[in-house]
N, C-alpha and C positions, 0 to 999 in steps of 0.2 A: 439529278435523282436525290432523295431523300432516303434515311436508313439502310437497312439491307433486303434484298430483295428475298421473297418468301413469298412463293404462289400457291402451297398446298391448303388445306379443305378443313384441316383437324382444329377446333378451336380452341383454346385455352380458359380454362375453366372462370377466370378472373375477366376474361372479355364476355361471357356468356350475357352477360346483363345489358349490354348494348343492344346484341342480337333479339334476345328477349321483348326489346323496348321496340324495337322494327318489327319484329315481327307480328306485337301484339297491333300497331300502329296499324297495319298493311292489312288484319284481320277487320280490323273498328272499320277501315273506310271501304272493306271491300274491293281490295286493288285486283286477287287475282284468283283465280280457280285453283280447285286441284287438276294437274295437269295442263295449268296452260303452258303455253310457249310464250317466254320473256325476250324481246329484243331490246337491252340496253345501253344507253350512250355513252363511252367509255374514253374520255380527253385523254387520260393517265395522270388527270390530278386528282388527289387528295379524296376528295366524293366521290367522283366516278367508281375508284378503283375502291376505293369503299365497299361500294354498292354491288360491286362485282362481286365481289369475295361474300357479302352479307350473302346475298341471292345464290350465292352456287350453295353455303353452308346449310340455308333451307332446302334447295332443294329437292333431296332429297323426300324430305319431310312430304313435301306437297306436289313431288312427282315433275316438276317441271324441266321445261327442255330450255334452256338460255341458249342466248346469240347478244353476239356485241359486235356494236359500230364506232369505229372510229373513223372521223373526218377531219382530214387535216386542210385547213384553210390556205396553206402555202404563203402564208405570210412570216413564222419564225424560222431561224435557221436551222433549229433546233427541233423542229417539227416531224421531220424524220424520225429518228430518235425517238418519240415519244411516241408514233406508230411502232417501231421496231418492238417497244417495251410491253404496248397493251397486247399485239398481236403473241408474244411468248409467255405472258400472263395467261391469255386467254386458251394457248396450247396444255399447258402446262395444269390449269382448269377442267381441259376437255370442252373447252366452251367453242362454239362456231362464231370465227370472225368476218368482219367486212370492212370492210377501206372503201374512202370515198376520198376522194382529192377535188377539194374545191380552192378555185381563184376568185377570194370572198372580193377582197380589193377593185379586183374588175369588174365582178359582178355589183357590188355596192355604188362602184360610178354607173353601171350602166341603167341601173333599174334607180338612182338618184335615190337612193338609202343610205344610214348610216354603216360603219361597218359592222357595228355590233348587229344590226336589226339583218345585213345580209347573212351576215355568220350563223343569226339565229334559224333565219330562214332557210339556211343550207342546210343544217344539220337533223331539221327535223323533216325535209326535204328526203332524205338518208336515211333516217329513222324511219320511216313512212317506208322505203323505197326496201329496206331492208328486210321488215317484217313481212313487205308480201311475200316476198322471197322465201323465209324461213316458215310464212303459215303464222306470224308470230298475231295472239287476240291481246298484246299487253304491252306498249309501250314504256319503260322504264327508264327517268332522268333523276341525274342525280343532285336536285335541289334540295339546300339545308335548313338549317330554322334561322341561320343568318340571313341566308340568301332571301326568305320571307322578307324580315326586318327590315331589309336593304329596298326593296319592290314598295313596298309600302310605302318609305320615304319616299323612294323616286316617284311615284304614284300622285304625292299629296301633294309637292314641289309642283309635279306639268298638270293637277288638277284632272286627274281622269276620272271623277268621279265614284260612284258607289262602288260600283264594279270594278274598277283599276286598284281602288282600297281594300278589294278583298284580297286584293294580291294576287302569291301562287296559289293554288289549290291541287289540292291530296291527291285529287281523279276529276280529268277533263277528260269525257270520254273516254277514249282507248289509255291514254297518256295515267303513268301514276309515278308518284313523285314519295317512295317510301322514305328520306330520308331526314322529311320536314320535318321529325319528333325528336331529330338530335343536331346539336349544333357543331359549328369548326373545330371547336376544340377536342368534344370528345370524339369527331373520327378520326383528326390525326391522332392522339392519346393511344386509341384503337388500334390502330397502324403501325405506330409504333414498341405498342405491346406485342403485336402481333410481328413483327420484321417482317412488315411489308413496304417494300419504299412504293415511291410517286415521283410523279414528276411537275416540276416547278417550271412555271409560267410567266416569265420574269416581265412580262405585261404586265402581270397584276398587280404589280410595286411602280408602278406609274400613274399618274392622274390624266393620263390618255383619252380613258373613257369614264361618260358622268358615272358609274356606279361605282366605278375605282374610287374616285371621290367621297362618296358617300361611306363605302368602307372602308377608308385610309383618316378620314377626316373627322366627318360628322360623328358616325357612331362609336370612335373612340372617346371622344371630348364628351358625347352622352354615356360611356360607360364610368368615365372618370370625375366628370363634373357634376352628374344629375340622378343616376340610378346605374348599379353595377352589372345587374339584371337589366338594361334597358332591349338590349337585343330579343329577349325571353318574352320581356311583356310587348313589345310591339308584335310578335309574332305571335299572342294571343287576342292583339287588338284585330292581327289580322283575319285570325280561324273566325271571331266576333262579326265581323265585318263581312265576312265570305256567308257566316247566318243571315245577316240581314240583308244581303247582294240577292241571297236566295230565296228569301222570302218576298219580297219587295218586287222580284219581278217574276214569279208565280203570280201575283194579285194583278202587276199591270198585264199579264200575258190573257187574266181572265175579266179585265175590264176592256182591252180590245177587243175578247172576243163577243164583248154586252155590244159594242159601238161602231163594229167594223166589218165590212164585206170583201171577200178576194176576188178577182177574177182579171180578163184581157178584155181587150178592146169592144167594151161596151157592154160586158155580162159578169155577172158576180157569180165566184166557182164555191165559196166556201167562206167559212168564217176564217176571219186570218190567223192561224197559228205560226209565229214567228221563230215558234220554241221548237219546233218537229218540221223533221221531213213531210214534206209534199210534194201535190203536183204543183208545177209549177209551170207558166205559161209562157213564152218566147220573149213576150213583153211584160211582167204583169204590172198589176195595179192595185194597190188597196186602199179603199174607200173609207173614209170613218166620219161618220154622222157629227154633224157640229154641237147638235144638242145633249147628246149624251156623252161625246168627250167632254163638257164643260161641267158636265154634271159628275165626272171623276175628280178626284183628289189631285191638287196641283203636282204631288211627288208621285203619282201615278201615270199621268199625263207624260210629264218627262218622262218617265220609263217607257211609255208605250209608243211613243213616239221613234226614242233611243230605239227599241228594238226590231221596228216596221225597218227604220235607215239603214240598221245595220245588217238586218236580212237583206233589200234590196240594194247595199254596196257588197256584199258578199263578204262583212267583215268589219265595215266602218270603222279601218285604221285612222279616215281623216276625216272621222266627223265628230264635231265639239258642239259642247253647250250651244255656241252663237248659232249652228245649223237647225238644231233645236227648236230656240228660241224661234228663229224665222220661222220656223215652219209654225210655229203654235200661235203666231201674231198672224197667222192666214186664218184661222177662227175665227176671228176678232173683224175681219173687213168682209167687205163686201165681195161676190162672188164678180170672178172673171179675171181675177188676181192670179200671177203666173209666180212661182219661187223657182229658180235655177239653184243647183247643190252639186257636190263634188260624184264621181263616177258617174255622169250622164244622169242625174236623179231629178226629175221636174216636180215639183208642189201645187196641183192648181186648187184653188179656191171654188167651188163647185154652187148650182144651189143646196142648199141643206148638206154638203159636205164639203172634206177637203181629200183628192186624189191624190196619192201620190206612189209614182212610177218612175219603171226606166223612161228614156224619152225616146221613141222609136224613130230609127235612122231611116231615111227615105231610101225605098228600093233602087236598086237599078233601073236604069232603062230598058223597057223589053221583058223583064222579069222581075215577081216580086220577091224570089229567091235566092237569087244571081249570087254567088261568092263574088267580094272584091276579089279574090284570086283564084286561078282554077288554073290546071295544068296537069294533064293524062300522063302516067306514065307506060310507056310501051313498054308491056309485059316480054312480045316477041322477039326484042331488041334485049333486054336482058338475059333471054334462054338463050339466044345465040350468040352472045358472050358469057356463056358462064364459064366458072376458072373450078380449076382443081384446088385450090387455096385465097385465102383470103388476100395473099398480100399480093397479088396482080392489080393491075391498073382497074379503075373502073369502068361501067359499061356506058356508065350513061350521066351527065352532068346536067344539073337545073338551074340558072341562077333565080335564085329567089327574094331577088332585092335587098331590102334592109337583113332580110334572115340569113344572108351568106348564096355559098356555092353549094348546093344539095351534089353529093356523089354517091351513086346509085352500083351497087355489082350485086350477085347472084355465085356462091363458090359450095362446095358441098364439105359437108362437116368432116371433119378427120373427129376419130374416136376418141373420147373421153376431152373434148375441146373443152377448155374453160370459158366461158362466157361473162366479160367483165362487166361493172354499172359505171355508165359513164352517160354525161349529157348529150354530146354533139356528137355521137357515136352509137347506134341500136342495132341490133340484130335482131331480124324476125323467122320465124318459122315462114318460109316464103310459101311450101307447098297447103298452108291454110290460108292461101291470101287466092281470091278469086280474081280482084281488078286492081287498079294503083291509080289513086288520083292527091296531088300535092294542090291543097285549097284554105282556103278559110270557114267558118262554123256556118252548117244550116240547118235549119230545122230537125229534129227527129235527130241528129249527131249521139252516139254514146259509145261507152267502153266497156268491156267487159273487166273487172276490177279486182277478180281474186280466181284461184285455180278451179272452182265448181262454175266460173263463166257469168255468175251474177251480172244484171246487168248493169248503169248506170248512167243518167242520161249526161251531158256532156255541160250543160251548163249547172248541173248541181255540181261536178267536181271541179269548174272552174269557180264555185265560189267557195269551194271546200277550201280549196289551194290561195284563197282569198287575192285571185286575180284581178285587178280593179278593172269593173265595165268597161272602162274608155280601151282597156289594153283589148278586150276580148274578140273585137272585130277583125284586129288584124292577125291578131294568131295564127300561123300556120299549122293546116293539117296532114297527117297525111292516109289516109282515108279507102274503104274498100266497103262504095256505096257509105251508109248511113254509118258503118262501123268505124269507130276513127282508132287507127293502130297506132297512130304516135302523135298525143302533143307535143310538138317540137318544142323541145327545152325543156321539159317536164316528163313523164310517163309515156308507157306502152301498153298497149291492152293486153289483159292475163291472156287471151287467146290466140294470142299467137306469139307467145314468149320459146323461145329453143327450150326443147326436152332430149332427153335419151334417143328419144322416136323420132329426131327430127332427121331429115335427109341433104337439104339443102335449105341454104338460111340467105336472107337478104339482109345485106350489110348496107344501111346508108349513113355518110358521114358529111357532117357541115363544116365545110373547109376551114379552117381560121378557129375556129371556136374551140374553146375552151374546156378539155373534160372535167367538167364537175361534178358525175357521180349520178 
């Protein structure tokens, strides 16, 4: 820990000027309503806890209801500890906390990711998971104007483009990042005006990970060798960058839609908007005329291209310039030309176009619906074991191959139960479940995704969750008819989460696996 610990709300008149400077920041980008609900990410370093204390000291002001998540990856020793700390911070606040225990390590080998990029993925995993929970319309991370700086280099270095140049940004969707407007320095300064301590990450003083590098190395030697400000003006080459990112593909969003048609197997639905929600079709396909993509601007092209891939990868983590490229030298040749791409994405060369779509998996035999997996669970086999408490043997065991031992019981709720978030572990409201079938995705599949029951259909949230195609076949579900209650390993549907009103809850749990939250 650093300094002395101080979790109360009163500010000190000489710190008002920082708050001031967030809060005007947070008004210019539009982060948050009066009265929304903040759920924010809260490590107990330095920003985070920053960010906690800015936001509770507004809110007042603008009515809002805050929650904080901390996720601890179970990687430091120390990591306890630094849950103990944000959860008494957060009491002591008044704020609502949540814990999430994730095994980054395990899951980083198992999905063949860095550890940084699982961590990241956990947490906003959490983030996500948490705000349903709380009702929360406002995601809140605590990214600095360093942390900009630092993105930008690593950005230019693996070459990701316009878009990876514009860095972080202030508001991606629900996500806001109020603390871009001030740097490391002045929140610990803050911090320590304030006698608020933190907690120290003693990762971050190793060259472990490339961004450690970056700011242990690089941009010291550019504060002291080239400009002392260098931190300041790269993180306004960034805001610079993020105008141009924005502009740039506005123009290609409205030149695809001069040159391009949507639709599935063999009909065009609609002009292709890459940029917005749509319908979208089991297989789609988008069309785009050869003569009038050539007749677009070569930096418009690129873009339009970029943004067709990465709508139909659900994210196009692995697709680069050279995927691009290929695709855009199928203009150039003759038709009947096949291009194969990463997530199952096929290229063909058409007459007068070029298609390009998921590559549709040959059905089963017998059917053209057929789940690679299917397996009923007997409802009447679970009522005639049901237990007075949860912690009785289960009713009922599935092995579900690569996905583990599914263990199924049925127990009725004792008063005021606490219902934890955990991965390989769910509880449903069993008496709103009508059937039980443990499968893989079909047709018409969706969830219902907040407490008014909204619906959504199943493959827009597994590209929301930027699932890679190839993964998405074998996903287990587990399903009541069309409605799927649990991605396994991911979410449950709002509809049949435990309430006050619940009576009897279905517990299923995937033996071996790992709670991560």
């Amino acid at each position: 820990m650093h300094g002395r610990e101080g979790c109360g709300n009163k500010e000190p008149k000489a710190s008002k000027k920082m708050v001031e400077k967030i809060r005007s920041y947070m008004e210019e980008h539009h982060m948050a309503e009066k009265g929304s609900r903040i759920v924010t990410g809260v490590s107990g370093g330095a920003d985070s806890v920053c960010l906690l204390h800015v936001l509770a000291l507004l809110s007042d002001r603008y009515e809002w209801k805050l929650a904080a998540v901390h996720v601890n990856h179970l990687i430091r020793e120390e990591a306890g500890e630094d849950a103990a700390y944000v959860e008494e911070c957060c009491r002591k606040l008044g704020i609502a906390f949540y814990l999430t225990e994730t095994d980054v390590e395990r899951e980083a080998q198992q999905k063949k990711l860095s550890v940084e990029e699982a961590g990241r993925q956990a947490r906003y995993r959490a983030f996500a998971e948490a705000a349903e929970d709380f009702g929360a319309d406002r995601i809140a991370v605590a990214h600095n104007r360093n942390d900009r700086a630092e993105t930008l280099l690593f950005h230019m270095f693996r070459g990701t483009g316009l878009d990876g140049m514009a860095s972080i940004r202030p508001v991606r969707d629900h996500i806001i990042r109020p603390l871009l407007c001030v740097g490391r320095d002045e929140i610990e300064s803050w911090l320590l005006e304030k006698k608020i301590s933190w907690c120290i990450d003693k990762s971050n003083d190793t060259d472990t990970y490339t961004r450690n590098k970056i700011r242990r190395h690089i941009l010291p030697f550019a504060r002291e060798e080239i400009c002392g400000e260098a931190d300041v003006h790269l993180a306004q080459e960034a805001e610079l960058l993020m105008q141009t990112a924005d502009y740039v593909n506005r123009m290609a969003q409205e030149a695809l839609n001069r040159c391009s048609s949507r639709g599935a197997a063999g009909g065009c639905e609609r002009k292709a908007d890459c940029g917005t929600e749509g319908v979208r079709k089991e297989h789609p396909e988008i069309r785009i005329e050869v003569d009038a993509f050539l007749r677009e601007e070569e930096l418009l092209r690129t873009h339009m291209l970029k943004q067709v891939l990465k709508e139909l990868s659900g994210g196009g983590k692995d697709i680069g310039m050279s995927h691009i490229r290929d695709v855009e030298a199928l203009f150039h040749k003759q038709g009947g030309r096949k291009l194969m791409l990463p997530y199952g994405i096929e290229a063909l060369r058409g007459f007068g176009e070029v298609i390009l779509q998921e590559k549709e998996k040959a059905p089963e035999k017998g059917s053209e619906t057929a789940p690679a997996f299917c397996r009923i669970i007997d409802r009447k086999l679970l009522e005639e074991r049901i237990t007075e408490t949860e912690q009785e043997a289960p009713a009922l065991q599935i092995d579900a191959g690569d996905a583990g031992i599914l263990e199924f019981s049925v127990f009725f709720r004792e008063n005021s139960q606490i219902i934890p978030q955990k991965t390989c572990t769910k509880w449903l409201d069993y008496d709103r479940i009508e059937s039980l079938v443990l499968r893989t995705r079909q047709p018409g599949d969706y969830l219902a995704i907040n407490d008014r029951l909204q619906k959504k259909r199943l493959k827009d949230y597994l590209i929301q969750e930027k699932i890679p195609v190839k993964n998405r076949e074998n996903l287990l579900l587990l399903a009541d008819g069309s409605h799927v209650l649990w991605v396994l390993g991911y979410r449950i549907s709002s509809a049949v989460k435990v309430t006050e009103d619940t009576k009897r809850i279905l517990r299923i749990h995937i033996r071996g696996g790992k709670e991560n939250g």
